[in-house]
C-alpha positions as CSV (number, residue, x, y, z in Angstrom):
1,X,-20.1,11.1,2.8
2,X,-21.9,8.8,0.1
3,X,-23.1,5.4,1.7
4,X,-20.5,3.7,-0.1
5,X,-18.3,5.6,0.7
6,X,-18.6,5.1,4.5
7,X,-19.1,0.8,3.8
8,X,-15.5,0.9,2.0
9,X,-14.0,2.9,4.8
10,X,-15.1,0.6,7.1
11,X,-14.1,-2.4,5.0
12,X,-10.6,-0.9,5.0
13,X,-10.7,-0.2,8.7
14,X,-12.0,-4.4,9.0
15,X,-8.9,-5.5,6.4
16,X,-6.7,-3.0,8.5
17,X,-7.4,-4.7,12.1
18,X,-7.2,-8.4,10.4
19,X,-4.0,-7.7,8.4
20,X,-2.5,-6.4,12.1
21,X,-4.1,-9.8,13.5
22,X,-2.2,-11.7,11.5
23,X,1.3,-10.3,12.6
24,X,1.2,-7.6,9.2
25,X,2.8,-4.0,9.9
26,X,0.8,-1.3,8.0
27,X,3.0,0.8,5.9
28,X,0.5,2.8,4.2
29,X,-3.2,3.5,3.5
30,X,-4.9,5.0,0.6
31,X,-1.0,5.5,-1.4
32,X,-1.3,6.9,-4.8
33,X,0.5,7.0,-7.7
34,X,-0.5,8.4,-10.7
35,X,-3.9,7.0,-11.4
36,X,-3.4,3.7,-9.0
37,X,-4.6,3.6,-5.5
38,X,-3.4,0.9,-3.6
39,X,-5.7,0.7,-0.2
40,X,-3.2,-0.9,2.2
41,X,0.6,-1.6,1.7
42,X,1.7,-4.0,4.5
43,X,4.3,-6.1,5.2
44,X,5.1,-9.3,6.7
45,X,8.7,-10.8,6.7
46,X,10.8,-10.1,3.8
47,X,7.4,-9.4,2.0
48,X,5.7,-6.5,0.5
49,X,1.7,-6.8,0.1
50,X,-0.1,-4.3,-1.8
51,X,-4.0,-5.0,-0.5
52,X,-7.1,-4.2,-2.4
53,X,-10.1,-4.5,-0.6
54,X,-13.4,-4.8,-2.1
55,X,-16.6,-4.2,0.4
56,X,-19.9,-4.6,-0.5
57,X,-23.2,-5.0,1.1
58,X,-24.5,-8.3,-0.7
59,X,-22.8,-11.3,-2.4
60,X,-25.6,-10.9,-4.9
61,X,-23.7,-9.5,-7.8
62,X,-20.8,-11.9,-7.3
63,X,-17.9,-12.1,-4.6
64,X,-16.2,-8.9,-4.3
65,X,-12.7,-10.1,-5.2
66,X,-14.5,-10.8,-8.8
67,X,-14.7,-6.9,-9.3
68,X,-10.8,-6.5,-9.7
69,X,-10.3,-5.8,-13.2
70,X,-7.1,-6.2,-15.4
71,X,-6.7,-2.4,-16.2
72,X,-6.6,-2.2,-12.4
73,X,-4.2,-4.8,-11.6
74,X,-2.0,-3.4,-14.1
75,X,-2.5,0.3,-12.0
76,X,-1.6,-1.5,-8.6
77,X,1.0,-3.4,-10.2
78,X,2.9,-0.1,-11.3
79,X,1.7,2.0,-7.9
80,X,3.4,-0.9,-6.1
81,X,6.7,-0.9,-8.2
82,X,7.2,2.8,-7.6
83,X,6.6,2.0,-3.7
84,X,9.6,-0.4,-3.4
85,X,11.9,1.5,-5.5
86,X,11.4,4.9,-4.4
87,X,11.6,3.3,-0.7
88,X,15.0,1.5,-2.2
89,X,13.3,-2.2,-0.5
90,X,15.1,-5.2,-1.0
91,X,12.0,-7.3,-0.6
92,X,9.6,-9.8,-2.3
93,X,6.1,-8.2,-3.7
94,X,2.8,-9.7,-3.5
95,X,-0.9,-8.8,-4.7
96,X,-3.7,-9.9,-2.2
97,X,-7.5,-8.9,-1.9
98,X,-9.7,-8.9,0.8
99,X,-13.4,-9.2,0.0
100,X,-15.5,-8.1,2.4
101,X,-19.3,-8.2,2.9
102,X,-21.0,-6.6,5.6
103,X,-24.5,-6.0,5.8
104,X,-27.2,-6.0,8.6
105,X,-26.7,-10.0,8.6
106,X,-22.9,-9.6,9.6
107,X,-19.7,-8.9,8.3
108,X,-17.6,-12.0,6.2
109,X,-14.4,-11.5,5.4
110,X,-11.9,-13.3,3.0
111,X,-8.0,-12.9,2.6
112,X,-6.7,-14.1,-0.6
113,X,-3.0,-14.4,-0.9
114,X,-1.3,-14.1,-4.1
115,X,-4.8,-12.9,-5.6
116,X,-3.6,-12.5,-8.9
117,X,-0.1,-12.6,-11.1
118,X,2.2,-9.5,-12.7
119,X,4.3,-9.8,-15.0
């Protein structure tokens, strides 16, 4: 497996143990639908999160949450829509990142609610 590869599996694992932390459950990992991948789908409450997580090995290029793009969110957005209806949930939907860097220096790690807004 690419180096990359492994760092975002482990950033998923990281996101996975803090979203459990926090009193999440884990509903999926890695769903797709059509061309959207949505890396955790977790809830808490009455509330659906969809979760991207964005690892990387240095803050030098910017914060990872910065590398969320709008032709994405409209992907997660749609991935997350099919979720709750094909599931038939009565619930409220939300859109979080965690950014995650993790290098030889240690690992920070940043949960942003409500990370961006669908329409």
């Amino acid at each position: 497996m690419a180096k990359h590869h492994q760092l975002g599996k482990k950033g998923e694992e990281a996101a996975t143990e803090l979203l459990q932390r926090k009193g999440y459950k884990i509903l999926e990992r890695n769903y797709r639908y059509l061309k959207a991948e949505i890396d955790i789908i977790a809830q808490k409450d009455d509330t659906v999160v969809a979760v991207e997580v964005k690892t990387r090995s240095t803050p030098e290029f910017g914060n990872p949450q910065d590398f969320v793009k709008p032709q994405q969110i409209k992907r997660l957005v749609s991935a997350l829509d099919h979720y709750i209806t094909k599931n038939d949930l009565n619930v409220e939907a939300r859109f979080d990142i965690i950014g995650i860097i993790k290098n030889k220096l240690g690992t920070r790690i940043e949960h942003l609610k409500d990370a961006f807004l669908y329409f």
